[in-house]
C-alpha angles and dihedrals in degrees: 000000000000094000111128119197114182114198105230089195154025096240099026093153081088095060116109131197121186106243120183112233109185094310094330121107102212130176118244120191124237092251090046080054092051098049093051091057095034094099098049134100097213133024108203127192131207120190122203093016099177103188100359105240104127097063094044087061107039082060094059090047093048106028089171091064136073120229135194134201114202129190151141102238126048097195092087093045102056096091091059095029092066090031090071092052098064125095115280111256084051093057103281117155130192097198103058134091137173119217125193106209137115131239088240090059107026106182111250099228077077096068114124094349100113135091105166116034120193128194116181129189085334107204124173122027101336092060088046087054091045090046101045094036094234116195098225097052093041087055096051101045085054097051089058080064130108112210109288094013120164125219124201117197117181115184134186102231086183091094097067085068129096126315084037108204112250079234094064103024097103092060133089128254109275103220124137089263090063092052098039086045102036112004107049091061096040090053084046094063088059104050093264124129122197110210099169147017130168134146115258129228130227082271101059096038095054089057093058102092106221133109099243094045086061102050086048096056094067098043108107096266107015094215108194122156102208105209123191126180134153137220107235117222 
């Protein structure tokens, strides 16, 4: 097994993450975390999962390896959240979970836990962290991170034309100058390194399997920045 769980505390049978269960929200502890990921090869995070989608079907797809949807509301989440509890043959998956948490307060029970990290069509905070660089969020994407950990980011730079969204006017352009010029280093800090960054086409876009990768496919000009980085051991 190449699973690596890292115990974040002496007495870490008293840690707590928010897990959605149905349409419950329920505590797990950080062992009984750790036991559900135990048997897999690979433990993979998306942040800011929306509906959820995504991870459900990146674990059917990849039923050897454990996947986590994390979010901070559950609202969104409920659909996939009750389909994975079903039996099997009606949808039901054993390596998925659903967390509720923000980037901001990642739980702790996720440090070190992830080797594959996802962030899709980020809004709200956490694109304002990914587009300004900012160091919190940047820290505490990476210590979700298992050594040598990848991260993928793909953001829909669309929304910095004309007419700009109130919500995203305050942020700079995203374009491949500005991450090469302001971002890279500022990834770096955090442990953080970018290897690649290129805009994406209609083809590309429509392979990714989440809701909103598909919507923007078929826009007039899909306009998606792919970001990769690792996290170095």
């Amino acid at each position: 097994m190449m699973y690596r769980f890292r115990i974040i505390a002496e007495n870490n049978s008293l840690l707590r993450v928010k897990v959605l269960r149905g349409k419950s929200i329920v505590e797990m502890t950080a062992p009984e975390l750790q036991e559900r990921v135990a048997p897999y090869r690979r433990v993979a995070l998306d942040i800011g999962a929306g509906d959820g989608k995504f991870v459900y079907r990146q674990a059917q797809t990849h039923p050897d390896a454990f996947f986590i949807g994390l979010d901070a509301s559950p609202a969104n989440l409920t659909e996939y959240a009750a389909k994975i509890l079903k039996k099997p043959a009606k949808g039901g998956l054993a390596n998925v979970l659903y967390v509720i948490a923000n980037v901001e307060q990642l739980p702790a029970e996720l440090h070190g836990l992830a080797n594959d990290i996802f962030i899709n069509f980020p809004w709200g905070s956490l694109l304002d962290g990914l587009v300004l660089g900012d160091a919190r969020v940047l820290a505490n994407i990476a210590s979700v991170a298992a050594p040598d950990a990848t991260l993928e980011i793909y953001i829909n730079y669309a929304v910095f034309s004309e007419p700009v969204p109130v919500d995203v006017a305050e942020l700079p352009e995203m374009t491949i100058d500005y991450i090469n010029a302001t971002l890279q280093p500022r990834y770096a800090a955090a442990g953080i390194m970018i290897s690649e960054r290129r805009y994406l086409g209609p083809e590309a876009m429509k392979a990714i399997p989440s809701t909103w990768s598909r919507r923007l496919a078929f826009g007039k000009k899909p306009q998606t920045i792919f970001i990769k980085a690792e996290r170095p051991s």
